[in-house]
MINU-702548 format. One record per residue (C-alpha): z negated, x negated, y; residue number from 1. Coordinates in pm, 1 decimal, decimal comma, always signed. Last residue first. Layout:
REM residues N
<zz:Z&xx:X&yy:Y&nr:NUM>;
...
***
This chain:
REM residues 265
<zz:-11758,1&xx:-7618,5&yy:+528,6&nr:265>;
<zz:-11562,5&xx:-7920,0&yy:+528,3&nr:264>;
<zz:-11278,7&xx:-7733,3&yy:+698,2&nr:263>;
<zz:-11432,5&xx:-7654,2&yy:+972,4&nr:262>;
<zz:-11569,1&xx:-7992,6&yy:+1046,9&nr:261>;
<zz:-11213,7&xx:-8141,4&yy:+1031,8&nr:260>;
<zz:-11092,5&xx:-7848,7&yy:+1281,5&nr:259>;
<zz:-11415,6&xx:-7948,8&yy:+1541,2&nr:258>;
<zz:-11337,5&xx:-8352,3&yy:+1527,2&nr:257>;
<zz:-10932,6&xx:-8279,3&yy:+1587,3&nr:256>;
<zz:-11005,8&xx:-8079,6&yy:+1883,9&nr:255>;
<zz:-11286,7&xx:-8308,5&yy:+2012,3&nr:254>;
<zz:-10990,7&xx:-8531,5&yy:+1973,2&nr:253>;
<zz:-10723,5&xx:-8365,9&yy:+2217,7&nr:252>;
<zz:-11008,4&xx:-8284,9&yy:+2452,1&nr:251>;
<zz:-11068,7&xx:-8650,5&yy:+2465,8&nr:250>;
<zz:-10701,7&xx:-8764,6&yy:+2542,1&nr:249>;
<zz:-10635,5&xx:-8448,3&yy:+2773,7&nr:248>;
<zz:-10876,6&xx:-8617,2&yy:+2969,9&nr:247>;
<zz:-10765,5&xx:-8943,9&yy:+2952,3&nr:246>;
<zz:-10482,5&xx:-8845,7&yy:+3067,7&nr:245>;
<zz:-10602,1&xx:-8615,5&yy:+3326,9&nr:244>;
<zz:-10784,0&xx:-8886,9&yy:+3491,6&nr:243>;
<zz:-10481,2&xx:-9179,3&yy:+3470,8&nr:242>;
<zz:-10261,8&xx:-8855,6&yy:+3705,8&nr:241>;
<zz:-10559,6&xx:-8825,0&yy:+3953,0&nr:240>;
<zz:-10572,6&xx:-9217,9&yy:+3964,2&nr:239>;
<zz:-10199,8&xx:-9230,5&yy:+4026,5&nr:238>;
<zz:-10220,5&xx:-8964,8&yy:+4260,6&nr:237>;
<zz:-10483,1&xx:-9141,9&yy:+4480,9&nr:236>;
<zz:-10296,2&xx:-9461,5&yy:+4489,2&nr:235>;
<zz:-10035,1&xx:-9333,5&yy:+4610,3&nr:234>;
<zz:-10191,4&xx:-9135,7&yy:+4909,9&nr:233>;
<zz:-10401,6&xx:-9490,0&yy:+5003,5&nr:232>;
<zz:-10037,8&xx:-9627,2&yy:+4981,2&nr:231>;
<zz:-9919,4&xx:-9377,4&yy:+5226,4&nr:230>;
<zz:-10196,7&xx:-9363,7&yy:+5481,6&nr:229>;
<zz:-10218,0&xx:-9736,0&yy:+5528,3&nr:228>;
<zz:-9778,4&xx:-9738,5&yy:+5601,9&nr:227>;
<zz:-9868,6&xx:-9443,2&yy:+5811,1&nr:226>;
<zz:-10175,1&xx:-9617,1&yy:+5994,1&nr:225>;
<zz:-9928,0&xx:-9932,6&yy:+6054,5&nr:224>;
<zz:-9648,7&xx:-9750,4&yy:+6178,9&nr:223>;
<zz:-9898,9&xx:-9576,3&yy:+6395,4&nr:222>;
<zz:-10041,6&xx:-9929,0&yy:+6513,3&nr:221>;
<zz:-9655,0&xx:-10054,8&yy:+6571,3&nr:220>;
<zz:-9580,4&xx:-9759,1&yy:+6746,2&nr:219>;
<zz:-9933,4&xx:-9856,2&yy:+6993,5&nr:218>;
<zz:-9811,4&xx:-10194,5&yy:+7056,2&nr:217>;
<zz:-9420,9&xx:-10064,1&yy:+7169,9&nr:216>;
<zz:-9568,5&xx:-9836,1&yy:+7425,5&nr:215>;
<zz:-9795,4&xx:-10100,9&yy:+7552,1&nr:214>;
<zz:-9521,1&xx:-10358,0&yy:+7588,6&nr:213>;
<zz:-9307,6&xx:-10084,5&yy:+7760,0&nr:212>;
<zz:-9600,2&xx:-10025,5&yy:+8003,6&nr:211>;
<zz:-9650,0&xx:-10374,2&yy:+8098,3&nr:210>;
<zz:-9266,2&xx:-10411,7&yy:+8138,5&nr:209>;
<zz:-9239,7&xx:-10141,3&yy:+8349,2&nr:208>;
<zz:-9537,6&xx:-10243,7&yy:+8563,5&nr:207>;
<zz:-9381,7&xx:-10612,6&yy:+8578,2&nr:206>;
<zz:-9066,9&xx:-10456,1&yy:+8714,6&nr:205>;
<zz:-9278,9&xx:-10232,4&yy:+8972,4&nr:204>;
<zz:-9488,2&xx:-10554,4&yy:+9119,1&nr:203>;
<zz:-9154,7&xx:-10756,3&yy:+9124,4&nr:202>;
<zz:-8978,7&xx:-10434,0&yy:+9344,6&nr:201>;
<zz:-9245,6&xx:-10448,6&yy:+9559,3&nr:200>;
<zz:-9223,8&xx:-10850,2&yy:+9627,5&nr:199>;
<zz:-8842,7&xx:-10775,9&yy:+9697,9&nr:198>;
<zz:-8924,5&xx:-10497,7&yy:+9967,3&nr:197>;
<zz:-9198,6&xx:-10748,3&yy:+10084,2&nr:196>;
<zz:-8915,3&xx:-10973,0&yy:+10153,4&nr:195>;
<zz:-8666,3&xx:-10726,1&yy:+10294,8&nr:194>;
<zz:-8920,4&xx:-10629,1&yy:+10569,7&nr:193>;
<zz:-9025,2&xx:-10948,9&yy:+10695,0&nr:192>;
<zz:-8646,7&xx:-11068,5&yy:+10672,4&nr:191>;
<zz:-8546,9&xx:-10742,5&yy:+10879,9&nr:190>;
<zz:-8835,3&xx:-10794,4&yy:+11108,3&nr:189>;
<zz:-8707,7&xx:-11153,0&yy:+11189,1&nr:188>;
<zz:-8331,9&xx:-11029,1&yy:+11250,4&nr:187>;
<zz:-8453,2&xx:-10746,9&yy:+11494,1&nr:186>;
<zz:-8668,6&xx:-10984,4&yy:+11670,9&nr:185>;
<zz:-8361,6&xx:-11169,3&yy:+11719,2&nr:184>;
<zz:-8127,6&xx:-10914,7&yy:+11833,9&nr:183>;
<zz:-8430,3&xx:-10880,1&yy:+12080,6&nr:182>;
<zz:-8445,8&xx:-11162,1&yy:+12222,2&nr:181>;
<zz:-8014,8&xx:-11249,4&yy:+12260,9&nr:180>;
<zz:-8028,8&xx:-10882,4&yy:+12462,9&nr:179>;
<zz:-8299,4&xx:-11000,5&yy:+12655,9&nr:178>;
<zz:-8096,2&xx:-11364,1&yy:+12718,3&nr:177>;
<zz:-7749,0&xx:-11128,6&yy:+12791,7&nr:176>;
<zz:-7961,1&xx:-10891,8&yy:+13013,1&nr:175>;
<zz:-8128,6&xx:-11233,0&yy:+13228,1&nr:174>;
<zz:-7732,4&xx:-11401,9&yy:+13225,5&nr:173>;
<zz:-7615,1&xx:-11063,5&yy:+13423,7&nr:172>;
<zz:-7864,7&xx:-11057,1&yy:+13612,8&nr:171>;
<zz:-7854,4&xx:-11419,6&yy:+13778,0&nr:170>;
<zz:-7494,9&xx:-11392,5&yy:+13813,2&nr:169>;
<zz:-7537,5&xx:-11041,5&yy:+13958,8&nr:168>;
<zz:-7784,9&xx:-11241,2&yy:+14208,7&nr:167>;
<zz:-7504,6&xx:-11503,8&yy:+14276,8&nr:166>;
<zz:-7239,4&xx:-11309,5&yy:+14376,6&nr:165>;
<zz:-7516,7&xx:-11118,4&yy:+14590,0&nr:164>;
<zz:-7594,0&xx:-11416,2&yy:+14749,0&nr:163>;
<zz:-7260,6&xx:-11557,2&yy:+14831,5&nr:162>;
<zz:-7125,2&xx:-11260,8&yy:+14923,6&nr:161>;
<zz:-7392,6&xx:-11184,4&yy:+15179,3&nr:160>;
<zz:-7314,0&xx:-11559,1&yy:+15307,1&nr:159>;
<zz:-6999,0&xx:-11493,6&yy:+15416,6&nr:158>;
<zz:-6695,4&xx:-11617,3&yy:+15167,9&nr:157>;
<zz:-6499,6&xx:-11924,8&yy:+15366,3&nr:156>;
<zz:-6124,5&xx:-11834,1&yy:+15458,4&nr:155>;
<zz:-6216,9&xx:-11943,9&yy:+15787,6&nr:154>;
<zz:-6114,1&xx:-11577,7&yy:+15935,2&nr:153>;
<zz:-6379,6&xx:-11520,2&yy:+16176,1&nr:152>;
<zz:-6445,8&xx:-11117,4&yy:+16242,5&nr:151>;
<zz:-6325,5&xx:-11011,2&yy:+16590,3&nr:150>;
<zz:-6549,9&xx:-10993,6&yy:+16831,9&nr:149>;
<zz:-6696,3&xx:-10656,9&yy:+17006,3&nr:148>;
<zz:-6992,7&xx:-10604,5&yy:+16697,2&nr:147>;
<zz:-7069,5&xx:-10960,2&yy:+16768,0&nr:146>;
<zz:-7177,5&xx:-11194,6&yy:+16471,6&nr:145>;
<zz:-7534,7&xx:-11364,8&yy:+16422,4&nr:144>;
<zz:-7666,6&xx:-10997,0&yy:+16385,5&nr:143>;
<zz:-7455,6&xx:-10900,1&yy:+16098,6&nr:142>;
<zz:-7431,3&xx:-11209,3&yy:+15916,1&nr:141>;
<zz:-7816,9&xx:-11228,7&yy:+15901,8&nr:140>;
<zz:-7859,8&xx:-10848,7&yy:+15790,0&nr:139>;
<zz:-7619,9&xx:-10972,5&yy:+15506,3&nr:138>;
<zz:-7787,5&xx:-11269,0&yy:+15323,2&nr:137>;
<zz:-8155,1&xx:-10999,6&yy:+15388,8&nr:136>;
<zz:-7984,7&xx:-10756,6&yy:+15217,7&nr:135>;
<zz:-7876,6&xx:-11015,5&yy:+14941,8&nr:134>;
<zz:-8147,9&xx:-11198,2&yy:+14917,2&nr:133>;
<zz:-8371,7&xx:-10824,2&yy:+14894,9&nr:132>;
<zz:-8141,1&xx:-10726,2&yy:+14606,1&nr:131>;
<zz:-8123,8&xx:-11055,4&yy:+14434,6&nr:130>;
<zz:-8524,0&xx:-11062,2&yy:+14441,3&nr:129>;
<zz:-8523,3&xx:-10722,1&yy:+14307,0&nr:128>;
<zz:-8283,1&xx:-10793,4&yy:+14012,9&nr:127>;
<zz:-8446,0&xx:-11134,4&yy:+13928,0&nr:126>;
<zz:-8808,3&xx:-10935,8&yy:+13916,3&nr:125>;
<zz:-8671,4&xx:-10670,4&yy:+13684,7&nr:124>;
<zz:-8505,4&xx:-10932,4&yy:+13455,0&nr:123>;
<zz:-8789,5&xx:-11183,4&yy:+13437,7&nr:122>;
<zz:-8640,2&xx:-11567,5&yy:+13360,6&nr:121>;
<zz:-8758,2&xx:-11832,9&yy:+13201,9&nr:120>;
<zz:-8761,6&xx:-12209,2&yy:+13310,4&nr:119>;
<zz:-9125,8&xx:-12264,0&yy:+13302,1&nr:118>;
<zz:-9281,3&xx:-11992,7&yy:+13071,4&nr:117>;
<zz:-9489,5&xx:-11703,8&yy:+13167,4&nr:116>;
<zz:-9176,4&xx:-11446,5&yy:+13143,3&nr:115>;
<zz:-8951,5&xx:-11487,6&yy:+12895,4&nr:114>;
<zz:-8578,8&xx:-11732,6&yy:+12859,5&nr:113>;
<zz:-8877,8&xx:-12009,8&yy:+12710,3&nr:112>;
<zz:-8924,6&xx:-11719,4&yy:+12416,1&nr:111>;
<zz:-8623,3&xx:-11765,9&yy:+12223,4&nr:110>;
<zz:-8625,6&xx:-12129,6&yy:+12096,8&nr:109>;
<zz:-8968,3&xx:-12096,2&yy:+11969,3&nr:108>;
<zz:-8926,1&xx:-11758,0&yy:+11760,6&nr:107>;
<zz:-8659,0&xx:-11908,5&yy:+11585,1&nr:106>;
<zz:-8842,8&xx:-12207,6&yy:+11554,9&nr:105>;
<zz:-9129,7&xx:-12004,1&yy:+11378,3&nr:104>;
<zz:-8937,5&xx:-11789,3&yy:+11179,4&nr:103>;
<zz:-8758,5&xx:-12101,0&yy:+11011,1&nr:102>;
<zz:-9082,5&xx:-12251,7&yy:+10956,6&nr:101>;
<zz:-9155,8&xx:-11893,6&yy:+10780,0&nr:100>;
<zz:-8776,1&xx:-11937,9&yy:+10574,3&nr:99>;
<zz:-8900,2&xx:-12245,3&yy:+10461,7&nr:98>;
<zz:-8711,1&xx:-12548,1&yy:+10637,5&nr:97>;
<zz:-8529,2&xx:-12820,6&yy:+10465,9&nr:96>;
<zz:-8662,0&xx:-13145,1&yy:+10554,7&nr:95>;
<zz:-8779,7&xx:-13277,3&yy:+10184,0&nr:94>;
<zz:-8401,9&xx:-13257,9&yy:+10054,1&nr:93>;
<zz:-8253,8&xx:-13409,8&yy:+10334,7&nr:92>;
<zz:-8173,0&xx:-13386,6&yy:+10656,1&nr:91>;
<zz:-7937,6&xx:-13579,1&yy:+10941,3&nr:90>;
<zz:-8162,6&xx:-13869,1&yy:+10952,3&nr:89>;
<zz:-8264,7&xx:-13829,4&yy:+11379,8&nr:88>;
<zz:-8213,8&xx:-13457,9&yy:+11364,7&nr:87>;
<zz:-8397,9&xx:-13383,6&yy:+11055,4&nr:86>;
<zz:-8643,7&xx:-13559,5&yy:+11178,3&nr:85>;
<zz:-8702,8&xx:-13365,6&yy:+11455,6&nr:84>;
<zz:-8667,7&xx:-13023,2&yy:+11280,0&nr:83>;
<zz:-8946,4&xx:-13156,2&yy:+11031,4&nr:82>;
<zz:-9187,6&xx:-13181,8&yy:+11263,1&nr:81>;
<zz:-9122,7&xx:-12899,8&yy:+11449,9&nr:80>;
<zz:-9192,2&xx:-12693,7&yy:+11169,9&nr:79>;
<zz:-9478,4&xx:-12860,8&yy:+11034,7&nr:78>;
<zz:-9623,2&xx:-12817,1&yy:+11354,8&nr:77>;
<zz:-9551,4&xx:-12453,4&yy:+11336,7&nr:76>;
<zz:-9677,0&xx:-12321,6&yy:+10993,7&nr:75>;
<zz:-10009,8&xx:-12559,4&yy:+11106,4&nr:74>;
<zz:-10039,8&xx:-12420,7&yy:+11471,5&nr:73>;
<zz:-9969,6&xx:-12066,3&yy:+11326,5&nr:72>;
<zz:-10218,0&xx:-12097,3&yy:+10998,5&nr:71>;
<zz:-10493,1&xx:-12207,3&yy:+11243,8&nr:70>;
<zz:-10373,9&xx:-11899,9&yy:+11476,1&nr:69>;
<zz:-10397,2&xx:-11653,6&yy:+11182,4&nr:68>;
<zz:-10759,0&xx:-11836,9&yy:+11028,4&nr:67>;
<zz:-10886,3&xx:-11773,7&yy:+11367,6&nr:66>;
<zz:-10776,3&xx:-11409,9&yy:+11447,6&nr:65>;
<zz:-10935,1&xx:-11321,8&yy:+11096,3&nr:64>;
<zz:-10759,5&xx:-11259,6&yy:+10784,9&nr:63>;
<zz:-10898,0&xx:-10991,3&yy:+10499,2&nr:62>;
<zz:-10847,1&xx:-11118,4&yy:+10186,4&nr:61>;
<zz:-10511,0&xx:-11129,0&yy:+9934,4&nr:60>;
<zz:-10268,0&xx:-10987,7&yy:+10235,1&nr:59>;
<zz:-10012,3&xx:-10776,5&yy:+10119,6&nr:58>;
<zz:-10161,9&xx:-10428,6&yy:+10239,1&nr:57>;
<zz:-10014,2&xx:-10418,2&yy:+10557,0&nr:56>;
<zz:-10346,7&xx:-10322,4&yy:+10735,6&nr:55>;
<zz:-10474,6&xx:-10690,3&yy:+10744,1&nr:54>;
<zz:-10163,8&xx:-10765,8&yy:+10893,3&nr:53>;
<zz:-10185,2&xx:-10471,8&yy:+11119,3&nr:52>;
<zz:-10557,9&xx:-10542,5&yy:+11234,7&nr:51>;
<zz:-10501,7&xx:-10953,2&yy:+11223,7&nr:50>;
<zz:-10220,5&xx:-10881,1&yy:+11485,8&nr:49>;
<zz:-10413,5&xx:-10606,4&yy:+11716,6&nr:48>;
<zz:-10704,3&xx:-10866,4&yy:+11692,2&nr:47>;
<zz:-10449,7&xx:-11133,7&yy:+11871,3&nr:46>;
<zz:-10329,9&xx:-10913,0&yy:+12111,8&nr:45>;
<zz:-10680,7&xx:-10843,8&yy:+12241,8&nr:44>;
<zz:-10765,7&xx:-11198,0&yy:+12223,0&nr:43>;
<zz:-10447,2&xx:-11227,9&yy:+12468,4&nr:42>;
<zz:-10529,4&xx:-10951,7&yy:+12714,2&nr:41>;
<zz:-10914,8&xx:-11027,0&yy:+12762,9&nr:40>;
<zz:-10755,4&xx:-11415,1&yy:+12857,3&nr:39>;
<zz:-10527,2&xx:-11248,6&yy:+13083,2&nr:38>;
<zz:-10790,4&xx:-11025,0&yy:+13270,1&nr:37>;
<zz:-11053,8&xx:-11328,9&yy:+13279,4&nr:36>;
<zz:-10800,5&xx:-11560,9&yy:+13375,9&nr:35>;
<zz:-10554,4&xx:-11325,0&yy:+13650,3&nr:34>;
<zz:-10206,4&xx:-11500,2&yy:+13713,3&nr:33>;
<zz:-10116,9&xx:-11471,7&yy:+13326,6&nr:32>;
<zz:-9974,4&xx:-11795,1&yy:+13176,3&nr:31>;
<zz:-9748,9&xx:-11646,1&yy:+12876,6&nr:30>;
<zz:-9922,6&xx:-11763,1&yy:+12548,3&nr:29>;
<zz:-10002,2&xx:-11483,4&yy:+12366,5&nr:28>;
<zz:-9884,2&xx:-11181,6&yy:+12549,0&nr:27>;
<zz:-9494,8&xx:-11300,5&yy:+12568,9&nr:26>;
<zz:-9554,3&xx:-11401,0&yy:+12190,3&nr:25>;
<zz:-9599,7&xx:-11028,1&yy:+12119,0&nr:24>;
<zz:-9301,8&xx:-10983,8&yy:+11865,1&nr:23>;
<zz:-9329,3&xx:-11358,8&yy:+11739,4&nr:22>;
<zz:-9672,6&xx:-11362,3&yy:+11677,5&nr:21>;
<zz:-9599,0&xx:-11007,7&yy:+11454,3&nr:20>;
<zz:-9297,4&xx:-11187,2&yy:+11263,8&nr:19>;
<zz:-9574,0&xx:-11527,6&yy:+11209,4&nr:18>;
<zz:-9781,7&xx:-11274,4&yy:+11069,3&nr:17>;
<zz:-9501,1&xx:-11148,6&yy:+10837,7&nr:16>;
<zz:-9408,5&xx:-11465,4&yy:+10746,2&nr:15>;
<zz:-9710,8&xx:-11613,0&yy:+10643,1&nr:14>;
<zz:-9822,8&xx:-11363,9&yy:+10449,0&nr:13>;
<zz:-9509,7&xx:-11272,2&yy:+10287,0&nr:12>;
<zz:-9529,1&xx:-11637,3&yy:+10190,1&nr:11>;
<zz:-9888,5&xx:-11643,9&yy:+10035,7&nr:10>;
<zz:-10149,9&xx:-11825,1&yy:+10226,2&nr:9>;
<zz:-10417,9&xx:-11969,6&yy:+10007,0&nr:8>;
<zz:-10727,1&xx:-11752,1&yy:+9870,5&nr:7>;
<zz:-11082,1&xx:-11840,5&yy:+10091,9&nr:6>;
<zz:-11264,5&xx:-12051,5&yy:+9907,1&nr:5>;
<zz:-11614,2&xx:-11923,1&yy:+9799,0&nr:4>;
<zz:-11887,0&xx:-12210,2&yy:+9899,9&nr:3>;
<zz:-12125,6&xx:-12337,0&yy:+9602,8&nr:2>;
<zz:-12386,5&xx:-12575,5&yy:+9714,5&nr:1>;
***
């Protein structure tokens, strides 16, 4: 039984879906709090993908969400893969990364400072919680000392301090991690958009070339019709001109015939 194949990934492919993944990977595989709201969000996300990519105008078939997350696991297993090796032998000419794999571990290495991931951080939520710590940090120093005492001198910082010290620590490292996110997003579009700039500029050069090939065909078919036209030309005078020989050759001798005749008689 005959099955049609769908066509191969081609690289823009790859890395312009794995650009997209990269952009919403928050809404892919953060852990939302609410299943059937989260798990709506994230097939949601995913069709949004396979609508631009299949939009984009570079793809060779229309991809669906499955065939873009099979091609993610696969783009980034192979990634990881060879990143681990490469650390344990140092590389090597079959452990260099394509620029997608590239994409992929890029993308990796950014998103555990997001939301939804063990270990990340949420800017507005930090901020808050610092705010509250510290107010609450302070309210506690105020009550435990009396208004009619003099404040301790210990040299220790008060607790307020403390807090809020550490809550602009906290906020200041979350901005510098967002910042570090999206000066990488900006890096991954640029590649996405540089490479399909390249693969337009291939399509025009072959259309130039297509059409100069053409032009150059059809002057060598004229050159051929004149070169036809010519000789056929030739030809024709020189049988015109071997006509009127011969017949000035026969009127010259019915001439002669007629004068010999007259003079017999």
């Amino acid at each position: 039984m005959n099955v049609d194949r769908t066509p191969n990934w081609s690289s823009a492919e790859r890395c312009m879906a794995v650009g997209l993944i990269n952009e919403n990977y928050e809404a892919l595989f953060a852990k939302f709090k609410g299943a059937t709201t989260g798990a709506l969000d994230k097939k949601g996300k995913w069709q949004d993908i396979a609508d631009q990519l299949n939009s984009s105008g570079i793809t060779q078939c229309t991809r669906t969400v499955e065939q873009i997350r099979r091609m993610y696991a696969n783009v980034k297993q192979r990634a990881k893969e060879k990143d681990s090796d490469k650390k344990k032998t140092g590389g090597g000419p079959n452990l260099k990364l394509t620029q997608c794999e590239d994409m992929v571990l890029d993308g990796i290495r950014d998103k555990p400072q997001l939301g939804g991931i063990i270990g990340g951080l949420d800017t507005s939520s930090t901020v808050t919680e610092c705010s509250k710590t510290a107010t609450s940090g302070q309210s506690s120093t105020d009550t435990a000392q009396d208004p009619t005492e003099p404040a301790a001198t210990s040299g220790m910082p008060e607790k307020g301090d403390v807090n809020g010290s550490a809550c602009r620590l906290q906020s200041s490292m979350a901005n510098s991690e967002s910042y570090a996110v999206i000066n990488g997003k900006s890096k991954r579009r640029k590649v996405v958009v540089d490479e399909l700039y390249e693969l337009e500029k291939k399509r025009a050069q072959a259309e130039i070339l297509l059409l100069e090939q053409r032009r150059d065909q059809e002057a060598a078919i004229f050159k051929i019709k004149r070169d036809m036209l010519q000789a056929t030309m030739e030809q024709e005078k020189i049988l015109f001109e071997l006509k009127g020989k011969v017949l000035q050759e026969n009127l010259n001798k019915a001439l002669e015939q007629n004068l010999l005749l007259w003079n017999e008689n």
